[in-house]
C-alpha positions as CSV (number, residue, x, y, z in Angstrom):
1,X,20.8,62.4,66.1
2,X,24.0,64.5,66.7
3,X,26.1,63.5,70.1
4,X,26.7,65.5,72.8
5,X,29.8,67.0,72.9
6,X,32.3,66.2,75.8
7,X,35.3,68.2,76.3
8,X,38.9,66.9,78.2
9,X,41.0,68.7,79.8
10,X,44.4,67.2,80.1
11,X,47.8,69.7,81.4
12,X,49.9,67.1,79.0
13,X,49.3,66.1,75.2
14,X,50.6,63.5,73.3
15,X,54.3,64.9,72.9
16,X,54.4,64.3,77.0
17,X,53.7,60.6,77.1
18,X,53.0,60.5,80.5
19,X,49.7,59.4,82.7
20,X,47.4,62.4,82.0
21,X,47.7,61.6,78.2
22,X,47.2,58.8,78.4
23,X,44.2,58.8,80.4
24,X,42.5,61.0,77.9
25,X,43.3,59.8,75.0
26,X,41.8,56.4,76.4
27,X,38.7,57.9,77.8
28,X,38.2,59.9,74.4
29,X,38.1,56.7,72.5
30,X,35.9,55.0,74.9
31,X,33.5,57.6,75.2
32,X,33.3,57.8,71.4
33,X,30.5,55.2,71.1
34,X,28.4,57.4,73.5
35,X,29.5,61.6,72.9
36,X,31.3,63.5,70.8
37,X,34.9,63.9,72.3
38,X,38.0,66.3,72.5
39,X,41.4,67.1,74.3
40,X,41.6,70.3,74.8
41,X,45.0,71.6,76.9
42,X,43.1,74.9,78.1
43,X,39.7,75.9,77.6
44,X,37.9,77.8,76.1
45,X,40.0,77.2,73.0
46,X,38.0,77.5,69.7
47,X,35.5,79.5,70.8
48,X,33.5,77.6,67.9
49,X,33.9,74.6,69.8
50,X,33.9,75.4,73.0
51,X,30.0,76.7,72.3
52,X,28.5,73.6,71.9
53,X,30.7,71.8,75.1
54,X,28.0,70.3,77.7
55,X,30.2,68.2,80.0
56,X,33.6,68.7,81.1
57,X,36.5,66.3,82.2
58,X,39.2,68.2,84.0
59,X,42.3,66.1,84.8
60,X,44.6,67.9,87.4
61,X,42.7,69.9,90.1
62,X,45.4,72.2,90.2
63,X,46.9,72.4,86.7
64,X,43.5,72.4,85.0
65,X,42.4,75.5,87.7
66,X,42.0,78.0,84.8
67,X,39.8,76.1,82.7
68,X,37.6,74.6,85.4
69,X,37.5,78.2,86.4
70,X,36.1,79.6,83.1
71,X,33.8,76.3,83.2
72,X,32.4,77.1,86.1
73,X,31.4,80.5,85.2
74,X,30.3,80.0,82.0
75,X,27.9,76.6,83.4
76,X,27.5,77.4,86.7
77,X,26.6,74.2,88.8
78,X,26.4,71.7,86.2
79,X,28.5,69.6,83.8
80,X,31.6,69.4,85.4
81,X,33.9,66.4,86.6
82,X,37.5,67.1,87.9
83,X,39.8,63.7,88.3
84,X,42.3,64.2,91.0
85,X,45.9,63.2,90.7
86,X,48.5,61.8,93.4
87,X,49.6,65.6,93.8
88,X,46.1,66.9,93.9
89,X,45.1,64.8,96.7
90,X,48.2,64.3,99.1
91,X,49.2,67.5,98.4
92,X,47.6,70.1,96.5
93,X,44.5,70.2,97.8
94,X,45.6,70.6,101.7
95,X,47.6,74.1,100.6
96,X,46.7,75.2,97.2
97,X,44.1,77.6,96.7
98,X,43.5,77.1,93.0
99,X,43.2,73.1,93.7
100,X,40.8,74.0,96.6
101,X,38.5,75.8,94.5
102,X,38.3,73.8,92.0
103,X,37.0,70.7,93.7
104,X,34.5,73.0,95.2
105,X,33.2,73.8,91.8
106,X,33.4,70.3,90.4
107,X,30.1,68.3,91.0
108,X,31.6,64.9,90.8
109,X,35.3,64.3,91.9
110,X,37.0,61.2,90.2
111,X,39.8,59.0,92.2
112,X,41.3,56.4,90.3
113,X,41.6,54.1,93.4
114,X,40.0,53.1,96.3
115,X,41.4,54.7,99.1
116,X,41.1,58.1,96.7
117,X,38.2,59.4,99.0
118,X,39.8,59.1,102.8
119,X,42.3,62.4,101.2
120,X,39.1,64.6,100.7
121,X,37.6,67.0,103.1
122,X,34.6,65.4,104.8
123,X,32.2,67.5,103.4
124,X,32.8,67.0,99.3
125,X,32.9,63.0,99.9
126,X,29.7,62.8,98.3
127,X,31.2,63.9,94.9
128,X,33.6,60.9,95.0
129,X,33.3,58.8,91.9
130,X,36.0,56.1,92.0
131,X,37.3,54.9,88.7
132,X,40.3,52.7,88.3
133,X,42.3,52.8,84.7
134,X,42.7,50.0,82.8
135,X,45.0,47.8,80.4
136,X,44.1,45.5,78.3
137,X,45.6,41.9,79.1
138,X,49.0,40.5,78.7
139,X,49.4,36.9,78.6
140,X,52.7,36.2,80.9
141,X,55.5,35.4,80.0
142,X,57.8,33.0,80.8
143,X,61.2,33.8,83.0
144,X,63.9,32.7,83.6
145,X,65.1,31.1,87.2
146,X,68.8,31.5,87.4
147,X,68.3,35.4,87.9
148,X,65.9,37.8,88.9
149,X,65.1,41.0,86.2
150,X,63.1,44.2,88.0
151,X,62.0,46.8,86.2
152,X,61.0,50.2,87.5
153,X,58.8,52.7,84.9
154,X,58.1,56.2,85.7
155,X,60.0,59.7,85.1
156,X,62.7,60.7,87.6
157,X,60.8,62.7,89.3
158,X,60.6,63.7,93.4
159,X,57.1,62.5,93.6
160,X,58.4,58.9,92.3
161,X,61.0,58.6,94.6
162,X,63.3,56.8,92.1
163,X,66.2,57.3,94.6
164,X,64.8,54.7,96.8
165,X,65.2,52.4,93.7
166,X,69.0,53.6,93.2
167,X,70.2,53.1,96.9
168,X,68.6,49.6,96.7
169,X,70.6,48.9,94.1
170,X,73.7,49.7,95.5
171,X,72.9,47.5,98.4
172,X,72.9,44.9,96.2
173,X,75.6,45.3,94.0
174,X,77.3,42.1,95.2
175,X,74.4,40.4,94.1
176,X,75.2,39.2,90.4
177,X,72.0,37.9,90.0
178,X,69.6,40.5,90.5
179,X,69.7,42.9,87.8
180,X,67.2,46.4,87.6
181,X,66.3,48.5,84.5
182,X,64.8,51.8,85.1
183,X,62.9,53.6,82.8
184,X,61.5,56.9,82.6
185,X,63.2,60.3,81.2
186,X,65.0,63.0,83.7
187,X,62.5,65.3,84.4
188,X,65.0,66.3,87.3
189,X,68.2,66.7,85.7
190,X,69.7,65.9,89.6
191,X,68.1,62.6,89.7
192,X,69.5,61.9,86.0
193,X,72.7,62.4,87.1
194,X,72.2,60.2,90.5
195,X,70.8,57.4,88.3
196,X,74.1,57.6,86.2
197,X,76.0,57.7,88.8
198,X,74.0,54.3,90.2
199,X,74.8,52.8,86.6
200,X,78.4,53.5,87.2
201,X,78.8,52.3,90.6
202,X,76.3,49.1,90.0
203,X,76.7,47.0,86.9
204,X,73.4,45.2,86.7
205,X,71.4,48.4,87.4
206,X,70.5,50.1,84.2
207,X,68.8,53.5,83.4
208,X,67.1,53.2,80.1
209,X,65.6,57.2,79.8
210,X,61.9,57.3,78.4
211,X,60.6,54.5,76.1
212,X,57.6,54.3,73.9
213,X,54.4,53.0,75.9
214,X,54.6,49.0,74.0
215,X,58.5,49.3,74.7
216,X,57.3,49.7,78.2
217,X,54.8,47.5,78.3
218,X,57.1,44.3,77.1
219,X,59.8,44.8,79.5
220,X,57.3,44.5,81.9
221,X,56.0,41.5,80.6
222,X,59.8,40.4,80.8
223,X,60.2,41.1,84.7
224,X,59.9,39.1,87.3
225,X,59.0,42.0,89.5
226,X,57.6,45.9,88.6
227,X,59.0,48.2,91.5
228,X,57.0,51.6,92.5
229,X,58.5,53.5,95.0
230,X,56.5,56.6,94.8
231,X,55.7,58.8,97.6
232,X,52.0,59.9,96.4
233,X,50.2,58.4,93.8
234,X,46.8,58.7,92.4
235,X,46.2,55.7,90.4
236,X,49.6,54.1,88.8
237,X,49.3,52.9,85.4
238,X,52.9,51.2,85.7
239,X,50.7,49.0,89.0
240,X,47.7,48.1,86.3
241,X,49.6,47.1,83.3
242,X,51.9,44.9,85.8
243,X,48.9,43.3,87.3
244,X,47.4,43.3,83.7
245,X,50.6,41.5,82.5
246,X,50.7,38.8,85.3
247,X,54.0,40.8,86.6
248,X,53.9,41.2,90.5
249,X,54.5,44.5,91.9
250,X,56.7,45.8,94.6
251,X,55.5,49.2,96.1
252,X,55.9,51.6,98.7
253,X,53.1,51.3,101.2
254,X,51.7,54.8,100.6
255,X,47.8,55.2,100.3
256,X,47.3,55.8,96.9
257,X,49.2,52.4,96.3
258,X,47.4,50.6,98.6
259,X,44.3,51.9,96.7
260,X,45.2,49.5,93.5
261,X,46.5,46.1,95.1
262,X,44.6,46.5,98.1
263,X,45.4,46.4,102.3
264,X,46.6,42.9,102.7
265,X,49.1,42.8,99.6
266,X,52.4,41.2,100.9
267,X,54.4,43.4,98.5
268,X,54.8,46.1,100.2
269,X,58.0,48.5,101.8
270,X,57.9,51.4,103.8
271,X,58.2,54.7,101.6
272,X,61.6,55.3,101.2
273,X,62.9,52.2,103.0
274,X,66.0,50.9,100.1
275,X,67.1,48.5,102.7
276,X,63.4,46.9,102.7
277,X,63.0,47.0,99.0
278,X,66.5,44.9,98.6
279,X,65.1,42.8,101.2
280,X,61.9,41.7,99.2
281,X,64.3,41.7,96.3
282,X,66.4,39.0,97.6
283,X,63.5,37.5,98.6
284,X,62.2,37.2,95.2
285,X,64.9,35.6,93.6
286,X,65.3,33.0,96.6
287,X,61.5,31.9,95.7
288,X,62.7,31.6,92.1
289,X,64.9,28.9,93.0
290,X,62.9,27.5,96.3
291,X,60.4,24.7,96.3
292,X,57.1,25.0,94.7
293,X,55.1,25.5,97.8
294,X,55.8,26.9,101.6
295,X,58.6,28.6,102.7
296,X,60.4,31.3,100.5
297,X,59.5,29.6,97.5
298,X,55.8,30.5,97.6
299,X,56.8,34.3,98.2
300,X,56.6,35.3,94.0
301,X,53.4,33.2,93.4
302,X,51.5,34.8,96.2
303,X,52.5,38.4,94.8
304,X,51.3,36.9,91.9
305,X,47.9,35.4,92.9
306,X,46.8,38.7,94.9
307,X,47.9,40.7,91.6
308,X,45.8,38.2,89.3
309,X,42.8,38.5,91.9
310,X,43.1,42.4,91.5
311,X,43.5,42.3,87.6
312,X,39.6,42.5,86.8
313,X,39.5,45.9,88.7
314,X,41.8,47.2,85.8
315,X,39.9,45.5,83.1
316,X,39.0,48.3,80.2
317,X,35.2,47.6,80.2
318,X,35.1,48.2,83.9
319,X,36.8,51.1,83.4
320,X,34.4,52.1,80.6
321,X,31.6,51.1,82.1
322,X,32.2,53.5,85.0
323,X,33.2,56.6,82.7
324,X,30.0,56.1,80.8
325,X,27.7,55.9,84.5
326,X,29.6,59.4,85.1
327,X,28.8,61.1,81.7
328,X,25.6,60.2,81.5
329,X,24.7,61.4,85.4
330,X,26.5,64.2,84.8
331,X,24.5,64.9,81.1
332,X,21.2,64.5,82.6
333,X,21.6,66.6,85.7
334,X,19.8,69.9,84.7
């Protein structure tokens, strides 16, 4: 029997490397077992193709608008699911017209973290589908204790707040033995030459540009400590593969955070609050050095336990077990 064909949208392809593309390409391969999948940038494309489409997956309420437009026309009131971005829900969707519309036309909307549905309007809650990403596992690796390495992964952008990450480290440029790598090309050419200047100024902080994803991935096996100091997020995938790689996490205490390591996580810092981030740093390499239990010492292995008791959220067969609920509801509504 042939498969039903699935179409993704995704704003970035491969030559992006960033979270969209990598969501797709993961859900494609997932989804392979059950439909017939491709990654489209815009739809219709191939008008060949796009004939035989029954479901669509837009990623990026706002980006995506056109396509989920020209879905929505085409298959009016069935077969489509838009996944909602950091951008899309703390900001897009309050003032954007094209975002707006297209969650109205979507007949499931898909957060990638828990507290993904409080950001919607009252009346479209019911479309919420919440599906956290996933990694595969990591085993941990072990650190050193005379110093503490931090690692920080995500594109200098505003949304990422990555100065936060820079003024830290020039609060703690007397500290010799905390040292920060930063990773992530300048998609603000401002905040590329703010990072160099931080490099300048501060000796063990280092900004590395863009990577390849397993690059990534082992220098956060490396760290002691991933740092996210975004101001809106959707569903980090830096946050999962730390948690997946036994690698704590310091974060800003923004919702969409809060979504993937949960209310009570003690790793947390005002948005935008340097001078609380080099706080928790400190503290961190203190409990490197402190007893085994109780006091400061006990500070990196309870980040550590609440990350490890979060980890099966980001598992890839939860992940693909929730994709496959939604494509099939969505295939077998008329």
């Amino acid at each position: 029997m042939k498969k039903r064909s699935v179409v993704i949208v995704s704003p970035a392809l491969a030559d992006a490397n960033n979270g969209n593309w990598q969501t797709a390409r993961r859900w494609q391969a997932m989804l392979a077992p059950l439909v017939s999948v491709r990654i489209v940038k815009t739809w219709p494309d191939d008008p060949a193709l796009a004939a035989h489409d029954e479901l669509m997956i837009a990623l990026h309420a706002r980006r995506s608008a056109a396509s989920i437009a020209a879905w929505a026309c085409q298959h009016p009131g069935r077969g489509l699911a838009v996944v909602l971005t950091g951008t899309d829900l703390y900001r897009d969707i309050q003032t954007d017209a094209a975002a707006q519309q297209s969650i109205a036309l979507a007949q499931r909307l898909v957060l990638l973290q828990q507290c993904g549905p409080d950001a919607l309007p009252a009346a479209l809650r019911d479309k919420a589908h919440v599906i956290y990403q996933s990694a595969g596992a990591r085993q941990p690796m072990a650190k050193p204790t005379r110093h503490l390495r931090a690692v920080m992964v995500g594109h200098l952008r505003e949304e990422k707040s990555p100065e936060t990450l820079m003024d830290a480290a020039r609060l703690l440029a007397g500290e010799a033995r905390i040292f920060i790598d930063h990773i992530g090309d300048a998609l603000d050419p401002a905040l590329g030459d703010a990072a160099r200047a931080t490099a300048a100024a501060c000796p063990h902080y280092r900004w590395l540009g863009g990577l390849p994803h397993e690059a990534v991935r082992r220098r956060i096996q490396r760290a002691h400590v991933l740092v996210h100091t975004s101001r809106m997020e959707g569903g980090a995938h830096a946050i999962l593969e730390a948690v997946r790689s036994g690698t704590p996490v310091l974060a800003s205490q923004v919702p969409g955070n809060v979504g993937m390591l949960g209310a009570d996580y003690a790793g947390f810092f005002a948005h935008g609050d340097a001078a609380a981030l080099a706080a928790l740093l400190r503290r961190c390499l203190a409990s490197l050095q402190g007893p085994a239990t109780g006091g400061e010492g006990a500070f990196l292995t309870q980040l550590r336990h609440q990350c490890d008791a979060r980890a099966p959220l980001f598992a890839p067969a939860a992940e693909a077990l929730n994709l496959h609920r939604l494509v099939q509801e969505l295939l077998e509504k008329p």
